[in-house]
C-alpha positions in Angstrom: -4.5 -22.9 1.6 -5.8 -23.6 4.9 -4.0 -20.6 6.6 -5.2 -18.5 3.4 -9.2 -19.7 4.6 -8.4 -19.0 8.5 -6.9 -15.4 7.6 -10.2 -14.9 5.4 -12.5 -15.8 8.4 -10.9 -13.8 10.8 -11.0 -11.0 8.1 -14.8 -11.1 7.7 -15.7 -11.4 11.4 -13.3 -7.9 12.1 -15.2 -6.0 9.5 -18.3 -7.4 10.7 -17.7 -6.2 14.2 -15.6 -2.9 13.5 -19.0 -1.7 10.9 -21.8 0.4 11.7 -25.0 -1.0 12.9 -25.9 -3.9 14.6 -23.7 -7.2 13.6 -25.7 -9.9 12.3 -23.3 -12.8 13.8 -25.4 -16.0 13.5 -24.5 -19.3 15.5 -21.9 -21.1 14.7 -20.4 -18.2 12.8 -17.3 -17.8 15.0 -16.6 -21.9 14.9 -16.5 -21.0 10.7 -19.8 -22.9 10.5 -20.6 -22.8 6.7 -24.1 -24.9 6.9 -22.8 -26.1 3.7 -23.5 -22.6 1.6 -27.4 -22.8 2.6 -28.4 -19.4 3.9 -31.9 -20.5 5.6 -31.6 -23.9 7.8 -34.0 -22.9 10.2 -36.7 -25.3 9.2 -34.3 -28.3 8.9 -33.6 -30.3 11.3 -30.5 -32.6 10.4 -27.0 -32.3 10.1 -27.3 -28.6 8.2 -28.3 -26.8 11.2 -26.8 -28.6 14.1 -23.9 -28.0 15.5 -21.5 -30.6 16.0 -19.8 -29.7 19.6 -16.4 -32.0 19.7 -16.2 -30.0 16.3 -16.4 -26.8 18.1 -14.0 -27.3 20.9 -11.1 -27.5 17.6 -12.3 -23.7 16.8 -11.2 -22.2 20.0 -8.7 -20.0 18.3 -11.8 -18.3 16.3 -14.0 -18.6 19.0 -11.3 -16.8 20.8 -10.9 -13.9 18.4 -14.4 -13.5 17.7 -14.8 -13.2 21.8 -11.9 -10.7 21.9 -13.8 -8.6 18.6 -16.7 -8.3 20.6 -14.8 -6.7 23.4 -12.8 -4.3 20.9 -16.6 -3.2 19.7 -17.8 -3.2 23.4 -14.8 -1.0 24.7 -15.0 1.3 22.0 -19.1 1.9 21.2 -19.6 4.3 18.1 -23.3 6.5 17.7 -24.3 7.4 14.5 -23.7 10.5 15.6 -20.3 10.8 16.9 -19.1 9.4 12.7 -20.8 11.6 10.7 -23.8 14.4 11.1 -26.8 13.5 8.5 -29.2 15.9 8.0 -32.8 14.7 7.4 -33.3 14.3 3.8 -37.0 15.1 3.7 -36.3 18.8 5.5 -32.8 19.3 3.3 -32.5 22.1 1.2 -30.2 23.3 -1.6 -27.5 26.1 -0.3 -28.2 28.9 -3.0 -24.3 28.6 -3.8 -24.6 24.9 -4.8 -23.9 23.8 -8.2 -26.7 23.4 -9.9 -29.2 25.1 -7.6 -32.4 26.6 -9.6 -34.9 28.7 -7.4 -38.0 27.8 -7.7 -41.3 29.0 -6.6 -41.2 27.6 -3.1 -37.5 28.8 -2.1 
């Protein structure tokens, strides 16, 4: 079970930092930090949101593959662009061969 968990971690963090956009890692997400399943700790100050640092230093394999994920994304930067061209939908208009296409006054 506990290899099962690790494999899961490591699995979120790659498609976290192989997606478009900015990655939203927060700290203490590459030491598998849960803060116990509460998604806003930011006005606690106790055991929730700390980080507990001899704790750390036993995640170094994580550490080390969330450190070697952020390279991978470094190395190899993707635009917007370079993926896929999206026209802007307010100045899109429908081809006259489309299915479905109806003139209307304006066309």
């Amino acid at each position: 079970m506990h290899a099962l968990r690790e494999r899961k971690k490591r699995n979120f963090l790659t498609t976290l930092m192989l997606s478009q956009g900015v990655p939203m890692l927060a700290h203490g997400d590459e030491l598998g930090r849960t803060q116990a399943g509460n998604n806003n700790v930011y006005a606690q100050d106790n055991e929730l949101s700390w980080i507990d640092w001899d704790d750390a230093r036993e995640h170094g394999v994580l550490t080390e593959f969330t450190a070697r994920l952020t390279a991978l994304r470094a190395a190899h930067p993707v635009s917007a662009g370079s993926v896929s061209s999206r026209a802007d939908p307010s100045t899109a208009r429908a081809s006259t061969t489309s299915p479905g296409y109806a003139p209307t006054a304006s066309t």
